[in-house]
MARDRENPA-864858 format. One record per residue (C-alpha): residue in three letters; y, z, x. Coordinates in steps of 0.25 Angstrom, whole numbers. Layout:
! MARDRENPA-864858
ATOM   code       Y       Z       X
ATOM    ala       Y       Z       X
...
This chain:
! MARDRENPA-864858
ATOM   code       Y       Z       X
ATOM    unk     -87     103      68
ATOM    unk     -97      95      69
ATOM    unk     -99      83      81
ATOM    unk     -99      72      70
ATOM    unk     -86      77      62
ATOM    unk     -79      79      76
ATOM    unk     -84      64      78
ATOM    unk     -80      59      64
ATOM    unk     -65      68      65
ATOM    unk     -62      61      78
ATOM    unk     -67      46      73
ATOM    unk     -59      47      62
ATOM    unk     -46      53      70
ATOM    unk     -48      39      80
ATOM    unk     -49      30      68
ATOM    unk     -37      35      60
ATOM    unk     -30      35      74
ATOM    unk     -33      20      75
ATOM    unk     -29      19      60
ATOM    unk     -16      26      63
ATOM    unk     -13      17      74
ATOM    unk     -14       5      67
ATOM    unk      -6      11      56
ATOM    unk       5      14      67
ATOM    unk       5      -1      71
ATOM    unk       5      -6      57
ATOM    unk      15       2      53
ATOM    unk      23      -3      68
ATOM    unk      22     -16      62
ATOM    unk      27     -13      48
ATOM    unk      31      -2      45
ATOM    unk      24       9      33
ATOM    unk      25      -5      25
ATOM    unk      15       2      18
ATOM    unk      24      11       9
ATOM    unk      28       1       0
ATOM    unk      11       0      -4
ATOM    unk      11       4     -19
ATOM    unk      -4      13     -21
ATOM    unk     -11       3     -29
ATOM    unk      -8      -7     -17
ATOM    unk     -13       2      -7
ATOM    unk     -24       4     -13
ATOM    unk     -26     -12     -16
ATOM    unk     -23     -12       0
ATOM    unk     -34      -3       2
ATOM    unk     -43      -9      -8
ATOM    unk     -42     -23       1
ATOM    unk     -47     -16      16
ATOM    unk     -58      -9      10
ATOM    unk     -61     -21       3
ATOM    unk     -59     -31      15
ATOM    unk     -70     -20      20
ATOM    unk     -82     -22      10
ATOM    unk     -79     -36      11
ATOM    unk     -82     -35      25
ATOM    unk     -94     -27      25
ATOM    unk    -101     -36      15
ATOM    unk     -97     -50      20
ATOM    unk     -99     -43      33
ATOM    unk     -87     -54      40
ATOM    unk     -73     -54      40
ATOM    unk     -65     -68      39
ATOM    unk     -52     -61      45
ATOM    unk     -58     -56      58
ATOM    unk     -56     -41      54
ATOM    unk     -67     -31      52
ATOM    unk     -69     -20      43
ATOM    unk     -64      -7      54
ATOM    unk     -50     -13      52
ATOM    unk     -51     -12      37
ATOM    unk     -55       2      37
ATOM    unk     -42       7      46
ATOM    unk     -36      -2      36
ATOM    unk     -40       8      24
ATOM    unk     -37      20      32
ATOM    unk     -21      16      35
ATOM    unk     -20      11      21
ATOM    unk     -26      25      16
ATOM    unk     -19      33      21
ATOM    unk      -7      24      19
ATOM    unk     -10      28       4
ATOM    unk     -11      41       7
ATOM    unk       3      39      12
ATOM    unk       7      32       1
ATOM    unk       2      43     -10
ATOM    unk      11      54      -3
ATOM    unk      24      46      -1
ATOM    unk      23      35     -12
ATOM    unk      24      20     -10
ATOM    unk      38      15      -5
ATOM    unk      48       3      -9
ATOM    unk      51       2       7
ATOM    unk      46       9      19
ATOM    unk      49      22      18
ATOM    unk      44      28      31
ATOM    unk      45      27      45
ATOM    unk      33      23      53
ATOM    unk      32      37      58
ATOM    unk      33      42      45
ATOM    unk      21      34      43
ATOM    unk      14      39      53
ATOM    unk      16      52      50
ATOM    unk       8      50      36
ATOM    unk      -1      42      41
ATOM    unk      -6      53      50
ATOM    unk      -5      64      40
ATOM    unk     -14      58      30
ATOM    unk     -23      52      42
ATOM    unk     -26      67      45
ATOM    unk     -27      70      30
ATOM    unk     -38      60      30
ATOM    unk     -44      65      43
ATOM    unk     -44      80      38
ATOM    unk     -50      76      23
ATOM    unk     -62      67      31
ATOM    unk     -64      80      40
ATOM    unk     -67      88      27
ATOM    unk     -76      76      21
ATOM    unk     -83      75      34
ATOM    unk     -87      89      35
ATOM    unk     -93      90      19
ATOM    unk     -99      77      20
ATOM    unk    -106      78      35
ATOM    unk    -102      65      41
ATOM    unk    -108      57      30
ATOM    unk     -99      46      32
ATOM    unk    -107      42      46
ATOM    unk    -120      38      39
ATOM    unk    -111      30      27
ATOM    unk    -109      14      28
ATOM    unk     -96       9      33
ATOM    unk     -98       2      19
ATOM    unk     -97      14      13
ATOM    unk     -84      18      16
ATOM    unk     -79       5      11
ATOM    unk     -85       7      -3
ATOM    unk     -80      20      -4
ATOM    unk     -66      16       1
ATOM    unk     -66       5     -11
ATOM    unk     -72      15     -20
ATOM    unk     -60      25     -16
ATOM    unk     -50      12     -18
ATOM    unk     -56       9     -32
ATOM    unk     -52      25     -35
ATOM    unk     -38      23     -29
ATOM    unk     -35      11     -38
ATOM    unk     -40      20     -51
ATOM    unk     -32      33     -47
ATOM    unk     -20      21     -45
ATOM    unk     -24      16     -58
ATOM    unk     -25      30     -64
ATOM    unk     -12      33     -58
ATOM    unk     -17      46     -54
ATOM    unk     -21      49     -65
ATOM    unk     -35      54     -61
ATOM    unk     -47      64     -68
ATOM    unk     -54      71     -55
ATOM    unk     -53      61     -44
ATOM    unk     -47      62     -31
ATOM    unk     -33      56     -30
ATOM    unk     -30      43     -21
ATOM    unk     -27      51     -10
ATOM    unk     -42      57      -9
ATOM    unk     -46      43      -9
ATOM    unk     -37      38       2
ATOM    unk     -43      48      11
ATOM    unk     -55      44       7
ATOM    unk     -53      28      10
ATOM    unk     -48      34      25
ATOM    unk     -60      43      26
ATOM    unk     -69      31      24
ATOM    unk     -61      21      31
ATOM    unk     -62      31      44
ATOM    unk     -76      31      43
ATOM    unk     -77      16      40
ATOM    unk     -70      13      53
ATOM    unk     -75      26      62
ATOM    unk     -89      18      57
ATOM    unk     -85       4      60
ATOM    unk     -81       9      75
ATOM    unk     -94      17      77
Protein backbone atom coordinates (compact mmCIF):
# COMPACT_ATOMS: atom_id res chain seq x y z
CA UNK A 1 0.00 0.00 0.00
CA UNK A 2 1.20 2.99 -0.66
CA UNK A 3 2.50 5.91 2.01
CA UNK A 4 -0.38 8.16 0.98
CA UNK A 5 -3.30 5.53 1.04
CA UNK A 6 -1.81 4.33 4.69
CA UNK A 7 -1.89 8.29 5.43
CA UNK A 8 -5.52 8.89 4.03
CA UNK A 9 -6.83 5.00 5.73
CA UNK A 10 -5.69 6.29 9.17
CA UNK A 11 -7.16 10.19 8.67
CA UNK A 12 -10.10 9.01 7.81
CA UNK A 13 -10.27 6.21 10.76
CA UNK A 14 -9.31 9.41 13.40
CA UNK A 15 -12.12 11.40 11.81
CA UNK A 16 -15.02 8.90 11.97
CA UNK A 17 -13.61 8.16 15.34
CA UNK A 18 -14.19 11.84 16.32
CA UNK A 19 -17.51 11.50 14.46
CA UNK A 20 -18.47 8.51 16.52
CA UNK A 21 -17.71 10.16 19.55
CA UNK A 22 -19.90 12.94 19.24
CA UNK A 23 -22.68 10.49 17.96
CA UNK A 24 -22.02 8.74 21.39
CA UNK A 25 -22.72 11.82 23.40
CA UNK A 26 -25.62 12.91 21.19
CA UNK A 27 -27.28 9.97 21.44
CA UNK A 28 -26.15 10.20 25.68
CA UNK A 29 -28.20 13.18 25.49
CA UNK A 30 -31.14 11.81 23.52
CA UNK A 31 -31.39 8.90 22.61
CA UNK A 32 -31.46 7.19 18.74
CA UNK A 33 -34.19 10.18 18.47
CA UNK A 34 -33.34 9.84 15.02
CA UNK A 35 -35.45 6.79 14.19
CA UNK A 36 -38.44 8.40 14.10
CA UNK A 37 -36.75 10.52 10.75
CA UNK A 38 -39.10 9.56 7.73
CA UNK A 39 -36.33 9.46 4.44
CA UNK A 40 -37.40 12.45 2.73
CA UNK A 41 -36.75 14.38 6.20
CA UNK A 42 -33.44 13.07 6.48
CA UNK A 43 -32.59 13.86 3.34
CA UNK A 44 -33.95 17.57 3.83
CA UNK A 45 -31.83 17.24 7.19
CA UNK A 46 -28.95 16.62 5.17
CA UNK A 47 -29.76 19.01 2.32
CA UNK A 48 -29.61 22.09 5.33
CA UNK A 49 -25.54 21.04 6.67
CA UNK A 50 -24.33 20.81 3.15
CA UNK A 51 -26.20 23.85 2.42
CA UNK A 52 -25.35 25.92 5.68
CA UNK A 53 -21.66 24.71 4.03
CA UNK A 54 -21.72 26.52 0.67
CA UNK A 55 -23.38 29.40 2.35
CA UNK A 56 -20.23 29.56 4.34
CA UNK A 57 -17.77 29.19 1.90
CA UNK A 58 -19.21 32.04 -0.40
CA UNK A 59 -20.23 34.50 2.26
CA UNK A 60 -16.94 33.34 3.81
CA UNK A 61 -18.67 34.32 7.75
CA UNK A 62 -20.79 32.62 9.95
CA UNK A 63 -23.36 34.82 12.14
CA UNK A 64 -23.70 31.81 14.59
CA UNK A 65 -20.11 31.37 15.53
CA UNK A 66 -19.67 27.76 14.07
CA UNK A 67 -17.56 27.09 11.07
CA UNK A 68 -17.84 24.73 8.23
CA UNK A 69 -15.53 21.49 9.96
CA UNK A 70 -18.67 20.88 12.23
CA UNK A 71 -20.98 20.86 9.41
CA UNK A 72 -19.08 18.32 7.60
CA UNK A 73 -19.08 15.73 10.98
CA UNK A 74 -22.53 16.72 10.79
CA UNK A 75 -23.05 15.05 7.13
CA UNK A 76 -21.25 12.11 8.18
CA UNK A 77 -23.45 11.02 11.50
CA UNK A 78 -26.54 12.11 9.51
CA UNK A 79 -25.13 9.63 6.58
CA UNK A 80 -24.73 7.01 8.01
CA UNK A 81 -27.92 7.58 10.19
CA UNK A 82 -29.62 7.10 6.56
CA UNK A 83 -27.76 4.17 6.03
CA UNK A 84 -29.13 2.99 9.21
CA UNK A 85 -32.48 4.11 8.50
CA UNK A 86 -32.68 2.24 4.93
CA UNK A 87 -31.83 -1.19 6.59
CA UNK A 88 -34.24 -1.02 9.55
CA UNK A 89 -36.85 1.42 8.32
CA UNK A 90 -38.13 4.63 10.14
CA UNK A 91 -39.92 4.12 13.60
CA UNK A 92 -43.06 5.63 15.32
CA UNK A 93 -40.81 5.45 18.66
CA UNK A 94 -37.40 4.69 19.54
CA UNK A 95 -36.87 1.35 18.99
CA UNK A 96 -33.34 0.63 19.87
CA UNK A 97 -31.03 0.97 22.72
CA UNK A 98 -28.13 3.18 22.49
CA UNK A 99 -25.87 0.21 22.20
CA UNK A 100 -27.78 -1.10 19.52
CA UNK A 101 -27.03 2.15 17.86
CA UNK A 102 -23.88 2.07 18.19
CA UNK A 103 -23.50 -1.08 16.92
CA UNK A 104 -24.96 0.07 13.38
CA UNK A 105 -23.21 3.02 13.52
CA UNK A 106 -19.88 1.32 13.53
CA UNK A 107 -20.92 -1.40 10.90
CA UNK A 108 -21.70 1.04 8.19
CA UNK A 109 -18.77 3.44 9.47
CA UNK A 110 -16.49 0.45 8.46
CA UNK A 111 -18.75 -0.02 5.31
CA UNK A 112 -17.94 3.59 4.26
CA UNK A 113 -14.22 3.05 5.38
CA UNK A 114 -13.94 -0.15 3.28
CA UNK A 115 -15.77 1.35 -0.06
CA UNK A 116 -13.38 4.78 0.35
CA UNK A 117 -10.40 2.23 0.56
CA UNK A 118 -11.36 0.78 -2.98
CA UNK A 119 -12.23 4.43 -4.50
CA UNK A 120 -8.79 5.55 -3.15
CA UNK A 121 -6.99 2.89 -4.71
CA UNK A 122 -8.53 3.44 -8.55
CA UNK A 123 -8.76 6.82 -8.24
CA UNK A 124 -4.94 7.51 -6.80
CA UNK A 125 -5.59 9.92 -4.08
CA UNK A 126 -7.19 12.47 -6.27
CA UNK A 127 -9.42 13.79 -3.60
CA UNK A 128 -6.04 15.54 -2.15
CA UNK A 129 -5.48 18.13 -5.10
CA UNK A 130 -9.65 18.72 -5.13
CA UNK A 131 -11.29 21.95 -3.27
CA UNK A 132 -12.94 21.46 -0.04
CA UNK A 133 -15.56 23.40 -2.23
CA UNK A 134 -15.79 20.60 -4.22
CA UNK A 135 -16.75 18.09 -1.89
CA UNK A 136 -19.72 20.16 -0.95
CA UNK A 137 -20.97 20.45 -4.59
CA UNK A 138 -20.85 17.08 -5.03
CA UNK A 139 -22.50 16.20 -1.58
CA UNK A 140 -25.46 18.59 -2.93
CA UNK A 141 -25.47 17.12 -6.21
CA UNK A 142 -25.74 13.51 -4.45
CA UNK A 143 -28.59 15.13 -2.16
CA UNK A 144 -30.50 16.47 -5.37
CA UNK A 145 -30.06 12.50 -6.62
CA UNK A 146 -31.43 11.22 -3.07
CA UNK A 147 -34.56 13.54 -3.42
CA UNK A 148 -35.40 12.09 -7.09
CA UNK A 149 -34.77 8.33 -6.33
CA UNK A 150 -37.25 9.47 -3.21
CA UNK A 151 -39.40 11.14 -5.58
CA UNK A 152 -39.01 8.10 -8.00
CA UNK A 153 -39.80 5.77 -5.14
CA UNK A 154 -37.03 3.56 -6.12
CA UNK A 155 -38.19 3.36 -9.15
CA UNK A 156 -34.79 3.94 -11.01
CA UNK A 157 -33.26 3.11 -14.81
CA UNK A 158 -29.40 2.47 -14.16
CA UNK A 159 -28.47 4.56 -11.19
CA UNK A 160 -26.99 3.72 -7.92
CA UNK A 161 -29.48 3.39 -5.12
CA UNK A 162 -29.60 6.05 -2.11
CA UNK A 163 -27.29 4.02 -0.30
CA UNK A 164 -24.44 4.31 -3.03
CA UNK A 165 -24.97 7.99 -2.39
CA UNK A 166 -24.90 7.96 1.29
CA UNK A 167 -21.63 6.52 1.13
CA UNK A 168 -20.60 8.88 -1.09
CA UNK A 169 -21.83 12.05 1.05
CA UNK A 170 -19.51 10.21 4.02
CA UNK A 171 -16.67 9.78 1.73
CA UNK A 172 -16.62 13.46 0.74
CA UNK A 173 -17.66 14.78 4.13
CA UNK A 174 -14.34 12.72 5.42
CA UNK A 175 -12.29 14.33 3.20
CA UNK A 176 -13.92 17.81 3.56
CA UNK A 177 -13.06 17.58 7.25
CA UNK A 178 -9.54 15.56 7.13
CA UNK A 179 -8.94 18.80 4.55
CA UNK A 180 -10.18 21.60 6.97
CA UNK A 181 -7.88 19.98 9.92
CA UNK A 182 -4.80 19.79 7.65
Amino acid sequence: MANNEAKTNAQFEQTIGECRALFEKKLHDYGASWRILRPESLTDQLFIKAKRIRSLEIKKESLVGEGIRPEFIALINYGIVGLIQLERGFSDTVDITNDEAMVLYDQHAQEALELMKRKNHDYDEAWRSMRVSSYTDFILTKIERIKEIEDLQGGTLVSEGIDANYMDIINYAVFGAIKLKE
